[in-house]
NUVO-201216 format. One record per residue (C-alpha): z, y, x; residue number from 1. Coordinates in pm, 1 decimal, padded with zeros to 6 digits, always signed. Example, Ala and Ser with C-alpha at 12.3 -4.5 7.8 and 13.67 -1.06 7.14 Angstrom:
2
<vexdo><Z>+00780.0</Z><Y>-00450.0</Y><X>+01230.0</X><rodren>1</rodren></vexdo>
<vexdo><Z>+00714.0</Z><Y>-00106.0</Y><X>+01367.0</X><rodren>2</rodren></vexdo>
//
This chain:
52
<vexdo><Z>+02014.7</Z><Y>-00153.5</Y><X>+01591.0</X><rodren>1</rodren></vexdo>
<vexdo><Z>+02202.0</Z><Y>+00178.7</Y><X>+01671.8</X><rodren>2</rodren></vexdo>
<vexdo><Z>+02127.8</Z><Y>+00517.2</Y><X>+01472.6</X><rodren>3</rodren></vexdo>
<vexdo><Z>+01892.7</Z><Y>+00765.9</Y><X>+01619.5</X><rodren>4</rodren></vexdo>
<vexdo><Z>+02003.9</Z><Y>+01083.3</Y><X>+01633.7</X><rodren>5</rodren></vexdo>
<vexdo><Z>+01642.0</Z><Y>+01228.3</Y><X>+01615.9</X><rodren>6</rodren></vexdo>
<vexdo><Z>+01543.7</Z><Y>+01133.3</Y><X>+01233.8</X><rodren>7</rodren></vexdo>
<vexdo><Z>+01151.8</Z><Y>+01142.1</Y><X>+01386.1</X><rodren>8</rodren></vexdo>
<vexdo><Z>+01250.6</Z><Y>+00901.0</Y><X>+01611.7</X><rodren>9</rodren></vexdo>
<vexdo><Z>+01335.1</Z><Y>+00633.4</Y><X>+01306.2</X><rodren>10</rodren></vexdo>
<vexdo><Z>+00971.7</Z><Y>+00576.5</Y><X>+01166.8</X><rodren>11</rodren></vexdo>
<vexdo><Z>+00746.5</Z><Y>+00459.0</Y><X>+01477.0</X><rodren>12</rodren></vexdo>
<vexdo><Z>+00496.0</Z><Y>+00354.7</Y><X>+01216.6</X><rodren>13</rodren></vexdo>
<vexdo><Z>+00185.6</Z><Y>+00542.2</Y><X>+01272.6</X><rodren>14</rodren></vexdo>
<vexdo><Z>+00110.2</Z><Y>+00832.3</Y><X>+00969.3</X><rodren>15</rodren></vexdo>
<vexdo><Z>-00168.9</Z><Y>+00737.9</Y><X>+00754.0</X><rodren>16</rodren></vexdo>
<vexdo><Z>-00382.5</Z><Y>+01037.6</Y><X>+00584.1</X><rodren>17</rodren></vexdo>
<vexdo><Z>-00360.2</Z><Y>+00953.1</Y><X>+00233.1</X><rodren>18</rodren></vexdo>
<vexdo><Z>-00678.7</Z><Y>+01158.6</Y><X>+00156.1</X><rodren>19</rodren></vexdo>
<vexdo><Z>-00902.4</Z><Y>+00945.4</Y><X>+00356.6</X><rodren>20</rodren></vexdo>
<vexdo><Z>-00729.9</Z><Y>+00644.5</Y><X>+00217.7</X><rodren>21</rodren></vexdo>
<vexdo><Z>-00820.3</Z><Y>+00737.3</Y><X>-00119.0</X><rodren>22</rodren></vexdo>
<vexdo><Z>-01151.0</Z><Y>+00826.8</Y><X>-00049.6</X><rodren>23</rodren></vexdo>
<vexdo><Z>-01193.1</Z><Y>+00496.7</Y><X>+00124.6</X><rodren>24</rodren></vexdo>
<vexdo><Z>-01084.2</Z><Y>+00282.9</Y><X>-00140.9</X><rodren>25</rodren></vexdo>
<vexdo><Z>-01153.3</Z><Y>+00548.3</Y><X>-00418.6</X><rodren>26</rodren></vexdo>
<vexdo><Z>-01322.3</Z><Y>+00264.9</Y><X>-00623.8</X><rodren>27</rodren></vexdo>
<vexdo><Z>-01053.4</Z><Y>-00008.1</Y><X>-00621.7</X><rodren>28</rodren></vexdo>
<vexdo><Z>-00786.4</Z><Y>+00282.7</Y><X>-00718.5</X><rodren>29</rodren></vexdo>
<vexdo><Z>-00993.3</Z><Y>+00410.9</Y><X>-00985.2</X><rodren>30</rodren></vexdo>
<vexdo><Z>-01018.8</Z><Y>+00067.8</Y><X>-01152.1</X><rodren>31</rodren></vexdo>
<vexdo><Z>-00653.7</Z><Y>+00035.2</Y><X>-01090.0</X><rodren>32</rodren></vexdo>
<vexdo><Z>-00570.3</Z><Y>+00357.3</Y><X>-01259.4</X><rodren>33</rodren></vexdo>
<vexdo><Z>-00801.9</Z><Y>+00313.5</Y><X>-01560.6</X><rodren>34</rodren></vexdo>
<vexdo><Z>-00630.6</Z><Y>-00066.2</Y><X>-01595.4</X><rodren>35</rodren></vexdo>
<vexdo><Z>-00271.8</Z><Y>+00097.9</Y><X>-01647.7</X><rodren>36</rodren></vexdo>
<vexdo><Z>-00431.0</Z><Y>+00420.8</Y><X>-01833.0</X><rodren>37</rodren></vexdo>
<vexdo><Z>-00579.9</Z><Y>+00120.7</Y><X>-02138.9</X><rodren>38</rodren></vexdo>
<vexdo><Z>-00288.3</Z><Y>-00079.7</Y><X>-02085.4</X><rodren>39</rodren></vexdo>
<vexdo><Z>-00063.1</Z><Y>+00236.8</Y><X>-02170.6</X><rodren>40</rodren></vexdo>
<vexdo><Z>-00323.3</Z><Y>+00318.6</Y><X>-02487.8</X><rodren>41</rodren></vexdo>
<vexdo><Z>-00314.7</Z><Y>-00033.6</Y><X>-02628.0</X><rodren>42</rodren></vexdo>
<vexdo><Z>+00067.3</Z><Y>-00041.5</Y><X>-02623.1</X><rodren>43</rodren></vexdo>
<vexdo><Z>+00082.8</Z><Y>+00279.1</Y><X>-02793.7</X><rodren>44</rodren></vexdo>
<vexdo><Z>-00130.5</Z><Y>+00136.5</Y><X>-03075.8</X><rodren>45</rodren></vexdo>
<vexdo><Z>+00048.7</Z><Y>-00156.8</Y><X>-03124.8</X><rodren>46</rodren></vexdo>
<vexdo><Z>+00379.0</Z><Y>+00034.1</Y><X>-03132.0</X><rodren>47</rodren></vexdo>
<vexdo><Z>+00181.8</Z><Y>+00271.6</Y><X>-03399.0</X><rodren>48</rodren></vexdo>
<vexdo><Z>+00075.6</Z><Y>-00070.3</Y><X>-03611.1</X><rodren>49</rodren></vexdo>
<vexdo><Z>+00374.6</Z><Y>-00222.4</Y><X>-03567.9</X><rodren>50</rodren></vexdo>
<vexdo><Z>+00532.1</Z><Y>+00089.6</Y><X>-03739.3</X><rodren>51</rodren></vexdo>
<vexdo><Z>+00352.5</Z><Y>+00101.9</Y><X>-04049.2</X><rodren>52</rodren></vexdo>
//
């Protein structure tokens, strides 16, 4: 595949608002966050007990 000389002209892939994609799937990415938000607290526990 040759280079473009147009960089627009690289990514055919059609743009996706991210604002409606968040409010579409709002629920499944709020679970998602609050997953890695506990995960984050319970590790900084452990490295608290594991200090003492």
């Amino acid at each position: 595949m040759k280079p473009t000389g147009n960089p627009g002209e690289a990514n055919t892939a059609p743009r996706v608002n991210i604002q409606e994609l968040c409010e579409e799937y709002y629920e499944d990415i709020l679970a998602i966050i609050m997953e890695k938000a506990r995960h984050e607290r319970l590790k900084d526990v452990h490295a608290r007990l594991d200090f003492e």
